[in-house]
C-alpha positions as CSV (number, residue, x, y, z in Angstrom):
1,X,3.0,-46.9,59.5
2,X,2.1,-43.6,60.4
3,X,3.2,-44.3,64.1
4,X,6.5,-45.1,63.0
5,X,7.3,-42.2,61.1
6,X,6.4,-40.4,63.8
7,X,8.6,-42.6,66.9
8,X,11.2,-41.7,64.0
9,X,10.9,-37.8,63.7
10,X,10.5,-38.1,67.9
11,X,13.5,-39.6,68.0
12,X,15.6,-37.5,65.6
13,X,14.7,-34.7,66.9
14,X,15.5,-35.6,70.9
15,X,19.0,-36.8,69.3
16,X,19.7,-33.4,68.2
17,X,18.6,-32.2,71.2
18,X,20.8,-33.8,73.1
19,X,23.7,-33.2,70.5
20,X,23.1,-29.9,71.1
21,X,23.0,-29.6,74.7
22,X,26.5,-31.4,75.3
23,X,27.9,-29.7,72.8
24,X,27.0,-25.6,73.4
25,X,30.4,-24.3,72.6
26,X,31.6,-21.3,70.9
27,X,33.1,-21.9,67.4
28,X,35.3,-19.1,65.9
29,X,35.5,-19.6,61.9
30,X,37.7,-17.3,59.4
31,X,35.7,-16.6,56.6
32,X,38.0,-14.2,54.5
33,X,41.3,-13.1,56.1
34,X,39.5,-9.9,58.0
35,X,35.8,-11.9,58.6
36,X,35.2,-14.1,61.8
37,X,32.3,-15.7,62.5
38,X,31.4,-16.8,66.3
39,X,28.8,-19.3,66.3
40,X,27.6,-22.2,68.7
41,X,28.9,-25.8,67.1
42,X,25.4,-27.3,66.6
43,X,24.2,-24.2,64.6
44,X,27.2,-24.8,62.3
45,X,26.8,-28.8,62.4
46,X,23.1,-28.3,61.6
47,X,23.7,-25.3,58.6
48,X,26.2,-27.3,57.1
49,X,23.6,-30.4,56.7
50,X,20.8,-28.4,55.6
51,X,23.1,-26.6,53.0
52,X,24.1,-30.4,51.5
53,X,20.9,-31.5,51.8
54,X,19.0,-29.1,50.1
55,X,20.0,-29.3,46.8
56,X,19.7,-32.7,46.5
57,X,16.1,-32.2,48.0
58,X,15.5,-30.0,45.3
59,X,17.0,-32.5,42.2
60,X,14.9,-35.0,43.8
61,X,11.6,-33.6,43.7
62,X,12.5,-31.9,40.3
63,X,12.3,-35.4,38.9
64,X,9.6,-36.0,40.9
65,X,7.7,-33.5,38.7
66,X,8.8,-34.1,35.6
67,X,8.0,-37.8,35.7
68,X,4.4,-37.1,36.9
69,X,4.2,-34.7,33.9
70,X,5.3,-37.4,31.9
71,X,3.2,-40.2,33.2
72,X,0.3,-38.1,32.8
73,X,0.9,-37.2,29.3
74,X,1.4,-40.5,28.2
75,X,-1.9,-41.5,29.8
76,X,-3.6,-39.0,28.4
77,X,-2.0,-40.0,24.5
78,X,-3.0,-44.1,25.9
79,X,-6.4,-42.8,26.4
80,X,-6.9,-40.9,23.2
81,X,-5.2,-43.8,21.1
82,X,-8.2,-46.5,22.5
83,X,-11.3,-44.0,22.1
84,X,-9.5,-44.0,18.1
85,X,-9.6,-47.9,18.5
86,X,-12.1,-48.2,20.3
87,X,-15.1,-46.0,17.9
88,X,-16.0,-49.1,14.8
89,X,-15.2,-48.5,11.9
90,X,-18.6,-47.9,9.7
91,X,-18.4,-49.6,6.1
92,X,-20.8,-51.9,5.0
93,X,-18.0,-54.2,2.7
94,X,-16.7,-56.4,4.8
95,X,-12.5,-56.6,5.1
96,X,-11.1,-60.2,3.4
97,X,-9.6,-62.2,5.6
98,X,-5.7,-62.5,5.4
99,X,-6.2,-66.8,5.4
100,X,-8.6,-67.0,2.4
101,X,-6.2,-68.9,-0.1
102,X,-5.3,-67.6,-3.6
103,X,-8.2,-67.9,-6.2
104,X,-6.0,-68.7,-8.6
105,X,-4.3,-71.8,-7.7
């Protein structure tokens, strides 16, 4: 598995590079009505994707947390609930059982 992910990085990553040889041009882009920024096109192409991406990178592996936090919580309440059921309970009557008919019928 490991071998694929990396073939698959490999491969990304010569696909950019050949995105971004062929297309090395000069991109003028108005800002404001006074600001223009000159920038090569795969710098823009690539800014723009990590500026999407990033957020929802970051939601992602915000829920990532908070559901570990909650798993582990509620295995740590699951194991304190059966070391409660778990410890006998010391009496010396013993319960009745629920199927013992009336007496006085």
């Amino acid at each position: 598995m490991q071998f694929i992910k990396t073939l698959f990085w490999v491969l990304l990553v010569l696909l950019l590079a050949v995105f971004s040889i062929n297309n090395w041009n000069d991109v003028s882009i108005t800002i404001w009505s006074d600001t223009l920024l000159d920038t090569k096109l795969p710098m823009l192409i690539i800014g723009s994707f990590i500026l999407g991406f990033l957020p929802m990178w970051l939601l992602y592996r915000g829920s990532v947390w908070r559901n570990k936090r909650r798993i582990a919580s509620l295995e740590s309440r699951l194991t304190s609930q059966q070391s409660v059921v778990s410890t006998p309970a010391s009496s010396d009557a013993e319960p009745a059982s629920p199927l013992q008919s009336d007496p006085s019928s």
